[in-house]
C-alpha positions as CSV (number, residue, x, y, z in Angstrom):
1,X,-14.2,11.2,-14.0
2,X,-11.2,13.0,-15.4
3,X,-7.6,10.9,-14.8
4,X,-4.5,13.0,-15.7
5,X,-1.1,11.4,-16.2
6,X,1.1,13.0,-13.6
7,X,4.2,11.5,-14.1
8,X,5.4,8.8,-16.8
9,X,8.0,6.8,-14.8
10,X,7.4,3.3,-16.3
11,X,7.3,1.6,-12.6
12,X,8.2,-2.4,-12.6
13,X,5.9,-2.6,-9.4
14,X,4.9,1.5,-8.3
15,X,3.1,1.0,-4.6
16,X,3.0,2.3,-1.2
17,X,2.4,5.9,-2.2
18,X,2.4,8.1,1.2
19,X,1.5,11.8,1.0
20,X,3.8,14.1,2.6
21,X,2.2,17.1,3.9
22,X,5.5,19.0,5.4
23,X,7.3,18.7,1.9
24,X,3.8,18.9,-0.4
25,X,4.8,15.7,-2.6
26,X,4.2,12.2,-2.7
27,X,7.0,9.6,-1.8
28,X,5.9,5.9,-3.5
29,X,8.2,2.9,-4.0
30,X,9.0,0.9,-7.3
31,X,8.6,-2.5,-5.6
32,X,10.8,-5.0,-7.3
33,X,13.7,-2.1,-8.2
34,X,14.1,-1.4,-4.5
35,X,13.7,2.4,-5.2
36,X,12.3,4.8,-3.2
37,X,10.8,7.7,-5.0
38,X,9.5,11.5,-4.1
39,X,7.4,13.2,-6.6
40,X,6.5,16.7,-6.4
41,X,4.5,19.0,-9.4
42,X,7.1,21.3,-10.0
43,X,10.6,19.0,-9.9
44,X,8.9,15.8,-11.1
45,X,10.3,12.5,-10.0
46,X,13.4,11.7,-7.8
47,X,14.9,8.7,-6.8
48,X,16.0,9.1,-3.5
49,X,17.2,5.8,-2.6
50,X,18.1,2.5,-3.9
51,X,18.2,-0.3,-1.4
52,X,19.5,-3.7,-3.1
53,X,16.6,-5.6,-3.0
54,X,12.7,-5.6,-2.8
55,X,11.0,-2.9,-1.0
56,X,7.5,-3.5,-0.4
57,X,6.3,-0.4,1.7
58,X,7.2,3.0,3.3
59,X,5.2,3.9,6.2
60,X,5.8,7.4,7.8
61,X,7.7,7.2,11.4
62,X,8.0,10.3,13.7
63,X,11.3,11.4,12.1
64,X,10.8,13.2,9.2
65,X,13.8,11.5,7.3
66,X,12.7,8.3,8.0
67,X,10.5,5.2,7.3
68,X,9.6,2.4,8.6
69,X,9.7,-0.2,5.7
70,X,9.8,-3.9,4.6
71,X,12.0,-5.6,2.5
72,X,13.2,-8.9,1.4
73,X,14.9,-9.8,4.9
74,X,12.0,-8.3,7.2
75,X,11.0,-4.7,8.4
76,X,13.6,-1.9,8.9
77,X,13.7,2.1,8.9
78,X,15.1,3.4,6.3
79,X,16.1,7.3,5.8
80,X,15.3,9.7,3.3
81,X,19.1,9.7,1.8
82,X,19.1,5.8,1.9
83,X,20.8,4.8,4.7
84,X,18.6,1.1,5.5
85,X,18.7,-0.5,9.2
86,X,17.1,-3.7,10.0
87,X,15.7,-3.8,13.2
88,X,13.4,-7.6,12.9
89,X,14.0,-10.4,10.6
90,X,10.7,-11.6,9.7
91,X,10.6,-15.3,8.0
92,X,14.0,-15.6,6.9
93,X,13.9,-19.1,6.6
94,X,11.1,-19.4,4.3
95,X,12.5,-20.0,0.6
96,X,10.6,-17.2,-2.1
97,X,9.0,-15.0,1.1
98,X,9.2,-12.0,1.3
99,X,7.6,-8.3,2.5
100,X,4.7,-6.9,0.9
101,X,2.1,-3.7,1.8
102,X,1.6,-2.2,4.9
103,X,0.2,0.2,6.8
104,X,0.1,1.5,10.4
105,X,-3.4,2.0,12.4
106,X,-4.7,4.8,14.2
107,X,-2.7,4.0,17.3
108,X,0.4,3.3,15.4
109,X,1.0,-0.2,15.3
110,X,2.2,-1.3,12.5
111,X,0.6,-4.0,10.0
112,X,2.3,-5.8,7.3
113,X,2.0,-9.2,5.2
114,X,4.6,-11.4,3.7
115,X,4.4,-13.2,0.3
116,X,5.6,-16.3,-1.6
117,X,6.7,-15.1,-5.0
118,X,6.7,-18.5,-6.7
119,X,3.7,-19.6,-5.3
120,X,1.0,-16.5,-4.4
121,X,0.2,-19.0,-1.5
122,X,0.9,-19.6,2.0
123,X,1.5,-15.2,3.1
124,X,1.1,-14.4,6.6
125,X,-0.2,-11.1,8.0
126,X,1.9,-9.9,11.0
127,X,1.8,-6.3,13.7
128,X,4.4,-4.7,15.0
129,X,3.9,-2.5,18.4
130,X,5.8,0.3,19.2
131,X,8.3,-1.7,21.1
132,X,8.8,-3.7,17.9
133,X,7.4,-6.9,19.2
134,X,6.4,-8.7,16.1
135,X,3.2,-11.1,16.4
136,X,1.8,-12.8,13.6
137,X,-1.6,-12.0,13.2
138,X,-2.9,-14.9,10.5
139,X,-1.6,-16.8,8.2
140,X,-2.4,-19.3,5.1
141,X,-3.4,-16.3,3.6
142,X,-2.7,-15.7,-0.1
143,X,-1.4,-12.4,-1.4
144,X,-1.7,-10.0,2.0
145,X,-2.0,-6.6,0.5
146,X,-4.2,-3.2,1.0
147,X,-4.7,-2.4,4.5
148,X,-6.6,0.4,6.0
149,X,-8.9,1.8,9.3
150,X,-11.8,3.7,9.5
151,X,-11.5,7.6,11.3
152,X,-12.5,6.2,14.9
153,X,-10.2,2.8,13.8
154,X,-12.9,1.0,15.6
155,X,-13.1,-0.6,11.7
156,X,-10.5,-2.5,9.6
157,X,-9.9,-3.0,5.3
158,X,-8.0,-5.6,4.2
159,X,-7.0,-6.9,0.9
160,X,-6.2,-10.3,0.2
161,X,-5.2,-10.3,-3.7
162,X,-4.1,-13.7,-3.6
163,X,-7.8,-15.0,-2.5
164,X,-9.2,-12.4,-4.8
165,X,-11.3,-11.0,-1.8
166,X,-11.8,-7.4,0.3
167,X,-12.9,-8.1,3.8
168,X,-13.8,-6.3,6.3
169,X,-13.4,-6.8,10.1
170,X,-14.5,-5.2,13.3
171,X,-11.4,-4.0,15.2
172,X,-10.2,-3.0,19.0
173,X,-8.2,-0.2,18.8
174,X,-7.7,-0.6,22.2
175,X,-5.3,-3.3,22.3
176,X,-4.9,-3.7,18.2
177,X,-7.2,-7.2,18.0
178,X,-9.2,-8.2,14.8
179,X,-12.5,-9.0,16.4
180,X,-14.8,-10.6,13.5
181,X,-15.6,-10.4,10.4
182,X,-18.3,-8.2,9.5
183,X,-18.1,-8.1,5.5
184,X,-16.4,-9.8,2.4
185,X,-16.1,-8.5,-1.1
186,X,-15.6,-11.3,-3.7
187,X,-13.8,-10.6,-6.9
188,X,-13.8,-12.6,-10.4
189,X,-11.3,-13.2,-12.2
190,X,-12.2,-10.1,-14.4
191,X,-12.2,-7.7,-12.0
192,X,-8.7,-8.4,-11.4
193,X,-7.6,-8.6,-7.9
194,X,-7.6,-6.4,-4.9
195,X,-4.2,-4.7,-4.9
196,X,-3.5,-1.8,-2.2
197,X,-5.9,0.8,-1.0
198,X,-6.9,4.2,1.0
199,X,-9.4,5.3,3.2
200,X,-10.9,8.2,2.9
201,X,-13.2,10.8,5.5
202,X,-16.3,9.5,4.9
203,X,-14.6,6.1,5.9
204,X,-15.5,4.4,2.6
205,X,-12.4,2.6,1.1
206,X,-10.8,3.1,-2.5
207,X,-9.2,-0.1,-3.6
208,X,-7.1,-0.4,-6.3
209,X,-7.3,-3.4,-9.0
210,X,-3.8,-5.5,-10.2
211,X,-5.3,-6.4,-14.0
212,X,-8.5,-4.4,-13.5
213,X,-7.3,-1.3,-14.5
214,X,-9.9,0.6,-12.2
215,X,-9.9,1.9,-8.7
216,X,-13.3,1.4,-6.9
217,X,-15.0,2.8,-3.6
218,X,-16.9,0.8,-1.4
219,X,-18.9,1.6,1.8
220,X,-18.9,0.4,5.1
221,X,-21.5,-1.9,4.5
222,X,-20.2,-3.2,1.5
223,X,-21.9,-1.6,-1.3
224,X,-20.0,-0.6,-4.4
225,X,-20.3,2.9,-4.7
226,X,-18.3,4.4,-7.6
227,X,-15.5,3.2,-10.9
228,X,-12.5,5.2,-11.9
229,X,-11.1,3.9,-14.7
230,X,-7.5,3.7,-15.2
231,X,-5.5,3.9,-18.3
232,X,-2.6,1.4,-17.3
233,X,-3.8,-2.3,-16.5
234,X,-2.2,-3.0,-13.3
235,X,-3.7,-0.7,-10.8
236,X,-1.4,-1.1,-7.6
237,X,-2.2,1.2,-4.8
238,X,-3.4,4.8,-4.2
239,X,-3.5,7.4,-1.6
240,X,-5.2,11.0,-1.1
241,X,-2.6,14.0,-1.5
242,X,-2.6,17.4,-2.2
243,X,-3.1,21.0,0.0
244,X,-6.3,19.8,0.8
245,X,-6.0,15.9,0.7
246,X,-8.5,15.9,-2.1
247,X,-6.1,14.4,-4.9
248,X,-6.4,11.0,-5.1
249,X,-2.6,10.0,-6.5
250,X,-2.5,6.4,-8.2
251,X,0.2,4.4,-8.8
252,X,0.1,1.5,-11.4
253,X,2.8,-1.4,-12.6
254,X,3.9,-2.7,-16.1
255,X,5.6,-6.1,-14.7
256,X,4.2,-9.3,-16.4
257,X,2.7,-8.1,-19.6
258,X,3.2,-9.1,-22.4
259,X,3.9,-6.9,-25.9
260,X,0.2,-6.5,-26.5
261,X,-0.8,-5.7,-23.4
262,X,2.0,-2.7,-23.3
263,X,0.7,-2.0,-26.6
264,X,-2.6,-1.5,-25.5
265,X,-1.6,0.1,-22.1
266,X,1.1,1.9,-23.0
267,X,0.8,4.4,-19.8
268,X,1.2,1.0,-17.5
269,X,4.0,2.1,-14.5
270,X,3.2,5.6,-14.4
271,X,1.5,7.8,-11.3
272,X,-2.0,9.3,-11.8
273,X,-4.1,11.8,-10.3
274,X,-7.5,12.5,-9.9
275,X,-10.4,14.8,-8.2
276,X,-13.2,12.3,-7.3
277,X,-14.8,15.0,-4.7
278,X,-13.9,13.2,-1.3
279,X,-11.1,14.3,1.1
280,X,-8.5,11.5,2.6
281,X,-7.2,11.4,5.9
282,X,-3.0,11.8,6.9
283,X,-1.2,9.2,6.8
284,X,-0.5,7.1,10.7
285,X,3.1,7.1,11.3
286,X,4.8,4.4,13.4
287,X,5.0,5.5,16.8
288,X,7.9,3.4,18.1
289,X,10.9,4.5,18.4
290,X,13.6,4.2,15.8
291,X,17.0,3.5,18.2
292,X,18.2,-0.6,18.0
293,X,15.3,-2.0,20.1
């Protein structure tokens, strides 16, 4: 399959790529830079914002200049322009911790994991309900990471990059409970680990692979169904875009190598596209409100 280099931006960390369909371009974040970036064919890449520290997800809310995001000190909305308001301190107190990826379900609620950045140990998974009640969902998890729901949301993806694993779990939509298990996805050390992830119509799930330089789809059940190889070595997160969602947009990350390996991946950090011949779904905003709780 065909990969085309859509924009060379040299990311530090280049994840939570959301597709806006109003505006026809992608807005993605360069993690560790605390920059929030839109991307559209014809103007290239923007910085729209630059927050001061770590911004590990955008999520769409129901204000079309805003986000709901996560950051060093906890989860916040954040507007196109830049303008950054906490609303929940989440782990504070813990030394190293902070926000990673996340992603809202089919109702709305909100779903996000924290991480130790010394350690890779010890991250928590946490939801968020419209009233911005915070509950934490799990924890002694690794690296929390990819997230994402089948069409009916009746199932749940999630990426653990930390304990190198996919899993898969039956989920209430109802009331926003993980119910069981129903699949696991081991990964060895050379596959590199699950990083972020999409879902697309036929409910199969593209996750992307930090060291692995691929992206690979999986089915409901588990099987591995198809490779696209990457030409940067961390592969951080992807999303479906386009006029007709078909575009599968792919953002990757240069921090951590070494010369060689920027040698040999010199394209490490920028945002790709492809046409792998399935359609993705919109992206689930955040259906609480964005006024101080």
């Amino acid at each position: 399959m065909r990969v085309e280099l859509a924009c060379d931006v040299k990311a530090e960390v280049g994840e939570s790529p959301v597709w806006d369909i109003q505006r026809g371009g992608l807005w993605w974040v360069d993690l560790l830079r605390g920059e929030l970036h839109f991307w559209e064919s014809r103007a290239g890449d923007v910085v729209r914002a630059r927050v001061g520290q770590s911004l590990g997800f955008v999520v769409p809310s129901l204000r079309s200049d805003s986000f709901v995001v996560g950051l060093a000190d906890g989860i916040g909305v954040l507007t196109t322009d830049g303008q950054y308001t906490l609303m929940k301190a989440v782990e504070a107190d813990r030394r190293n911790f902070r926000m990673n990826d996340g992603k809202c379900d089919r109702q709305g609620r909100l779903w996000a994991g924290t991480m130790n950045d010394a350690t890779h140990r010890d991250g928590c998974l946490y939801r968020v309900d419209a009233d911005w009640q915070v509950t934490k969902v799990a924890e002694s998890l690794g690296v929390p990471n990819g997230i994402g729901w089948t069409r009916n949301g009746t199932r749940m993806y999630f990426a653990d990059t930390g304990r190198a694993r996919l899993e898969m779990w039956d989920f209430d939509p109802s009331n926003g409970e993980r119910t069981e298990m129903s699949n696991v996805i081991e990964f060895d050390e050379s596959d590199g680990g699950p990083d972020g992830l999409t879902v697309d119509a036929e409910d199969c799930v593209w996750v992307c692979l930090w060291g692995g330089h691929q992206v690979r789809r999986y089915a409901p059940s588990g099987e591995w169904l198809e490779t696209i190889e990457v030409p940067a070595l961390n592969v951080a997160s992807c999303v479906f875009g386009g006029d007709d969602l078909r575009d599968l947009y792919v953002t990757t990350a240069r921090y951590g190598m070494s010369t060689t390996d920027l040698q040999r991946w010199p394209l490490s950090g920028a945002l790709f596209r492809c046409r792998p011949g399935v359609q993705g779904v919109p992206a689930d905003p955040f259906s609480g409100r964005l006024a101080l709780p």
